[in-house]
BALOBA-1460 file (C-alpha; in Angstrom, 3 decimals):
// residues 157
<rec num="1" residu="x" x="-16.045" y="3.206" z="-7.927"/>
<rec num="2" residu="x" x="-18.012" y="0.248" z="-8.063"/>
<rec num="3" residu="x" x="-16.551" y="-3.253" z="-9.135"/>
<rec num="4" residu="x" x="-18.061" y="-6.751" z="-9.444"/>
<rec num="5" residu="x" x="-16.136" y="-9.322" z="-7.441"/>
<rec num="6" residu="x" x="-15.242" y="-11.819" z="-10.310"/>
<rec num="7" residu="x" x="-14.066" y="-8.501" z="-12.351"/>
<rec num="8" residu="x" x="-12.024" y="-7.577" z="-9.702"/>
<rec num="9" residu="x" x="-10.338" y="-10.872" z="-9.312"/>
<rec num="10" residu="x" x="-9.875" y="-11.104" z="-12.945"/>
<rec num="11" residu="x" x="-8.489" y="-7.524" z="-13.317"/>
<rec num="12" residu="x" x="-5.718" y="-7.788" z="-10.874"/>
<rec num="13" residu="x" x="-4.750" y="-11.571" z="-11.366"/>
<rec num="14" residu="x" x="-4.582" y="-10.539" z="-15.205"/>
<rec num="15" residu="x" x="-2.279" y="-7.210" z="-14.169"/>
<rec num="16" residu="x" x="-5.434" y="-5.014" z="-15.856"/>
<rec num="17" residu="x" x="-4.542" y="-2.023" z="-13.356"/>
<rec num="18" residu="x" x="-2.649" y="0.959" z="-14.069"/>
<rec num="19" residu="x" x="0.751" y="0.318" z="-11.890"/>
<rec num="20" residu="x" x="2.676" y="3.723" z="-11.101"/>
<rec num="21" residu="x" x="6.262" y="3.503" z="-9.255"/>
<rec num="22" residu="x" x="7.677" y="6.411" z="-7.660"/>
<rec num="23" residu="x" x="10.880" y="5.995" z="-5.388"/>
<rec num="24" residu="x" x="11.449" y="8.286" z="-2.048"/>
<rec num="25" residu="x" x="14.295" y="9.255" z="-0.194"/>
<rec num="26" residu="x" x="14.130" y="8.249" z="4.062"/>
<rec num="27" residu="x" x="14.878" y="11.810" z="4.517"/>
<rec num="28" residu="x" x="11.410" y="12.663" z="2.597"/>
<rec num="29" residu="x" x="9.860" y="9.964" z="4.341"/>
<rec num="30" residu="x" x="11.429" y="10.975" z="8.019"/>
<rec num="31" residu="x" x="10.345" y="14.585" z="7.697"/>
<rec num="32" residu="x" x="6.782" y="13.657" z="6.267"/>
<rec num="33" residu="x" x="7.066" y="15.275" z="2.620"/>
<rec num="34" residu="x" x="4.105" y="14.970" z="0.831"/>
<rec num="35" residu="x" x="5.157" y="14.858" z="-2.433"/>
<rec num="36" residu="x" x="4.698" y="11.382" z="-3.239"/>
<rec num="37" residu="x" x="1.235" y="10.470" z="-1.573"/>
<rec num="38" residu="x" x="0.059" y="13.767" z="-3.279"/>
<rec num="39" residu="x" x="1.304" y="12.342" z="-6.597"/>
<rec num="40" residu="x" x="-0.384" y="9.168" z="-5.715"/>
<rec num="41" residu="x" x="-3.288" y="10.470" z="-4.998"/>
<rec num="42" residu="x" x="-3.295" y="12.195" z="-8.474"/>
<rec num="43" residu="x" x="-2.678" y="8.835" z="-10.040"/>
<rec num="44" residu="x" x="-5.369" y="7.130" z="-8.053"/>
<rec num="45" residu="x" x="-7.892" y="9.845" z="-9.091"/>
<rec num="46" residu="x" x="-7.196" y="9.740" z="-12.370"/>
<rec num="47" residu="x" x="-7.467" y="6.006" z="-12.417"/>
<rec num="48" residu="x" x="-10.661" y="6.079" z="-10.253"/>
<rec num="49" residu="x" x="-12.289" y="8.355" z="-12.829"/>
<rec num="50" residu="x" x="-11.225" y="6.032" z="-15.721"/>
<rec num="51" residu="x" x="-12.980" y="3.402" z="-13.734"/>
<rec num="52" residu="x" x="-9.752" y="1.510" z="-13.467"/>
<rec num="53" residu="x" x="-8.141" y="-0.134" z="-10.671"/>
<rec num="54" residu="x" x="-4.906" y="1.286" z="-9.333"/>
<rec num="55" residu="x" x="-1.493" y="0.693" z="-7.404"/>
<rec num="56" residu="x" x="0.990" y="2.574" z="-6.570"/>
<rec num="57" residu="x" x="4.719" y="1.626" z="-5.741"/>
<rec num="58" residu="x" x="6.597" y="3.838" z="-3.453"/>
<rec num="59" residu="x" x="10.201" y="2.547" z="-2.543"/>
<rec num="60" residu="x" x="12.291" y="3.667" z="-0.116"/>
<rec num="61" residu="x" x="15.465" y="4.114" z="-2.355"/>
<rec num="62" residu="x" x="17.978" y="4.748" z="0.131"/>
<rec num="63" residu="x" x="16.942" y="2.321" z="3.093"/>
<rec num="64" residu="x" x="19.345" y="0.469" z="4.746"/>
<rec num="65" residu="x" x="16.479" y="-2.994" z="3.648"/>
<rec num="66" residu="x" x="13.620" y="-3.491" z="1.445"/>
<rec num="67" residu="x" x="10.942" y="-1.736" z="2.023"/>
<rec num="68" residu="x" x="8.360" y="-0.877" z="0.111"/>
<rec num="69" residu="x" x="4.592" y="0.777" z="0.407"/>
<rec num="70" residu="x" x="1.554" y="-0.213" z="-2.106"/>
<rec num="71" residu="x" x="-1.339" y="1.910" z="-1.925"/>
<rec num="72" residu="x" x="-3.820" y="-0.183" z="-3.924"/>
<rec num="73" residu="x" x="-7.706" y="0.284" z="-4.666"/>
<rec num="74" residu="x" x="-8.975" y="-3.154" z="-3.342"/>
<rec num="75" residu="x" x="-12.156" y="-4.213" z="-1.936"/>
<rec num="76" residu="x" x="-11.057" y="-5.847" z="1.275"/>
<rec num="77" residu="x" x="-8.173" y="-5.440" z="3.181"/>
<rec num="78" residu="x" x="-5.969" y="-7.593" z="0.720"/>
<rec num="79" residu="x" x="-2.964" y="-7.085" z="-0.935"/>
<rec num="80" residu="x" x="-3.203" y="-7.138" z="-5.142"/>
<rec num="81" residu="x" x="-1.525" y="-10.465" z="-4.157"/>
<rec num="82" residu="x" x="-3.785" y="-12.358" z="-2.614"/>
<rec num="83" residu="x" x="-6.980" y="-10.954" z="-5.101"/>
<rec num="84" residu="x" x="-7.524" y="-14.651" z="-5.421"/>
<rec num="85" residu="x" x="-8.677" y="-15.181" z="-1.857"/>
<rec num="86" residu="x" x="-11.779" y="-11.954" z="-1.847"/>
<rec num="87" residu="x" x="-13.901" y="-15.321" z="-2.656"/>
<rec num="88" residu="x" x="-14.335" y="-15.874" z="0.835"/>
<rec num="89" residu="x" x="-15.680" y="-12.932" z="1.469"/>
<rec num="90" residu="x" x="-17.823" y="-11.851" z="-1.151"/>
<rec num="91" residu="x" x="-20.114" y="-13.853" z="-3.948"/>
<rec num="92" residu="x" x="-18.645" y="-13.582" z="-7.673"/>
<rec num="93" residu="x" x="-21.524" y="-11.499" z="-8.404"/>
<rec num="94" residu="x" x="-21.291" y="-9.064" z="-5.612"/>
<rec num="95" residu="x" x="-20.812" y="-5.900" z="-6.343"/>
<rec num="96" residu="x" x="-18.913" y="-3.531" z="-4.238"/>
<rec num="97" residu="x" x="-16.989" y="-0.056" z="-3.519"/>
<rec num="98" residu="x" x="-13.690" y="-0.044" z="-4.000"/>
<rec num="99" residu="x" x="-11.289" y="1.491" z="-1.179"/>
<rec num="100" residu="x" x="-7.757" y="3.165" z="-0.834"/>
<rec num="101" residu="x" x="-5.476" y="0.428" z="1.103"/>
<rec num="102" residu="x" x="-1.925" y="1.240" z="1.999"/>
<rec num="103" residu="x" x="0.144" y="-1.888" z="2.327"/>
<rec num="104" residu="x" x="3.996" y="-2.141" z="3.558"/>
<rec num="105" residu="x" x="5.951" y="-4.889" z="3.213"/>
<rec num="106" residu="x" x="9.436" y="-4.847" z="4.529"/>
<rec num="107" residu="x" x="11.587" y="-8.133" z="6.042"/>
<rec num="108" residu="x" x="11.817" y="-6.344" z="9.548"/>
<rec num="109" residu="x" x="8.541" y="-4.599" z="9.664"/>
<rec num="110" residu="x" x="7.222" y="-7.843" z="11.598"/>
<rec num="111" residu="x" x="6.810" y="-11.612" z="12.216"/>
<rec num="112" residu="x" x="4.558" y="-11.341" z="8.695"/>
<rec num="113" residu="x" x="6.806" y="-8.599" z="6.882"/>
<rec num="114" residu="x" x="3.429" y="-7.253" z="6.101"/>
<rec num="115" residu="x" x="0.706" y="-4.088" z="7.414"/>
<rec num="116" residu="x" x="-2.185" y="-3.219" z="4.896"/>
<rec num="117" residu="x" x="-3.984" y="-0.533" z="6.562"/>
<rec num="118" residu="x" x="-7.568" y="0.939" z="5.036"/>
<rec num="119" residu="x" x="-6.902" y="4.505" z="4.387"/>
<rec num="120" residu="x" x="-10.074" y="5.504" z="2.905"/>
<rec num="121" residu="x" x="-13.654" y="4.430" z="2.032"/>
<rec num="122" residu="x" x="-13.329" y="7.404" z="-1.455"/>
<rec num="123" residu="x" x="-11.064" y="8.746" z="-2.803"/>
<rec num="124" residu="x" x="-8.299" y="10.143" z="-0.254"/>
<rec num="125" residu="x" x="-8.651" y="14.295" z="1.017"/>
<rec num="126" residu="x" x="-5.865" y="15.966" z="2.020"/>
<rec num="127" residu="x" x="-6.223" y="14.920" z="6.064"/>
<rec num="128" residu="x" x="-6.017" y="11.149" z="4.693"/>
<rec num="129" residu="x" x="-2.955" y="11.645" z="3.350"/>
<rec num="130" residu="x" x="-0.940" y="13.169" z="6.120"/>
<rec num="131" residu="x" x="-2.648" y="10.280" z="7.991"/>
<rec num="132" residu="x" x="-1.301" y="7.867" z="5.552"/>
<rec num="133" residu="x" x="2.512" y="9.429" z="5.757"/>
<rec num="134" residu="x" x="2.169" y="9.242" z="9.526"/>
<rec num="135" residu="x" x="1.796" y="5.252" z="9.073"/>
<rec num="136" residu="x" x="4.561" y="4.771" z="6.112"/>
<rec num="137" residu="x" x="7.070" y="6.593" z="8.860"/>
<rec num="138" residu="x" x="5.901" y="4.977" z="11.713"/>
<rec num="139" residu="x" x="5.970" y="1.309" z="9.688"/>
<rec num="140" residu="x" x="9.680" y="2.727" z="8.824"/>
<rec num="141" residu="x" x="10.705" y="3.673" z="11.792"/>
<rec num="142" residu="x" x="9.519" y="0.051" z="13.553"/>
<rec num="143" residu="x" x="11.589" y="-1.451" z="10.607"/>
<rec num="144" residu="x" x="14.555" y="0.414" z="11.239"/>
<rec num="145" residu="x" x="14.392" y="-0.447" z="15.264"/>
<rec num="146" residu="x" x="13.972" y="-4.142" z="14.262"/>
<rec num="147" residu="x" x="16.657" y="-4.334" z="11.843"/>
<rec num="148" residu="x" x="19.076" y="-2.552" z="14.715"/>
<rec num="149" residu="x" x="17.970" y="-4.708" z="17.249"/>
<rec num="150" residu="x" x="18.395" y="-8.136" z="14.773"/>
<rec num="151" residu="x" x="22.074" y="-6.726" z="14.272"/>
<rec num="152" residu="x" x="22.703" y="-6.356" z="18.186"/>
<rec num="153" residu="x" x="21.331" y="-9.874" z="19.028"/>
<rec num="154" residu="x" x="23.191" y="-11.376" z="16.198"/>
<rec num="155" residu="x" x="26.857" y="-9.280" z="17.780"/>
<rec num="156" residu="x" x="25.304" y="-10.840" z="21.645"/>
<rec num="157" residu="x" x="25.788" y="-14.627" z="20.383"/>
């Protein structure tokens, strides 16, 4: 889908995107079920067609933290958050493709508490989502080693 630059800026600061939450247990997410980045992918599809912009919430409900994936159509590697700030990269007027973006954000994930990752230039096939699980566990998995490794140092002082 194609967007102009000021439209997209506009759309997101204004919340003019369809927002979908779903919430996942670790289990699904430590033994790579599907179920939610096919449902996502659904959403973002359907959205796409509409010619709307789209994000989609997937929470960790059962985490021992916060965390919490966002797989947004953008047109950089940006969160929705920081829409405001695709004005250094592009004119207003630009128009451009929108991609699929996968961002976590989690306290323990790193020194930023942040990862976006591009996932796909269209509209995610089935290989890009497997690809985009493997990332969501792996950013999980790095959280949950930081957060037990935070607890140890804290027990060493």
């Amino acid at each position: 889908m194609k967007i102009k630059i000021a439209d997209f800026i506009e759309n997101v600061q204004e919340g003019k995107f369809n927002q979908t939450s779903l919430e996942i247990s670790k289990d699904d997410l430590l033994q790579e079920d599907l179920w939610s980045l096919n449902k996502a992918k659904e959403q973002m599809e359907k959205d796409a067609a509409d010619n709307k912009l789209s994000q989609v919430l997937i929470h960790v409900a059962d985490a021992e933290f916060e965390i919490n994936f966002y797989l947004e159509t953008g047109v950089i590697n940006l969160p929705f958050d920081d829409a405001k700030k695709v004005t250094h990269f592009f004119d207003d007027d630009a128009e451009v493709d929108t991609k699929f973006y996968l961002s976590t954000v989690c306290d323990y994930l790193n020194a930023s508490k942040f990862h976006i990752d591009l996932i796909s230039e269209n509209l995610p096939e089935k290989a890009k989502i497997k690809q985009t699980m493997d990332i969501m566990k792996g950013n999980y998995e790095t959280s949950v080693e930081n957060f037990n490794n935070r607890e140890e140092e804290k027990e060493e002082k």
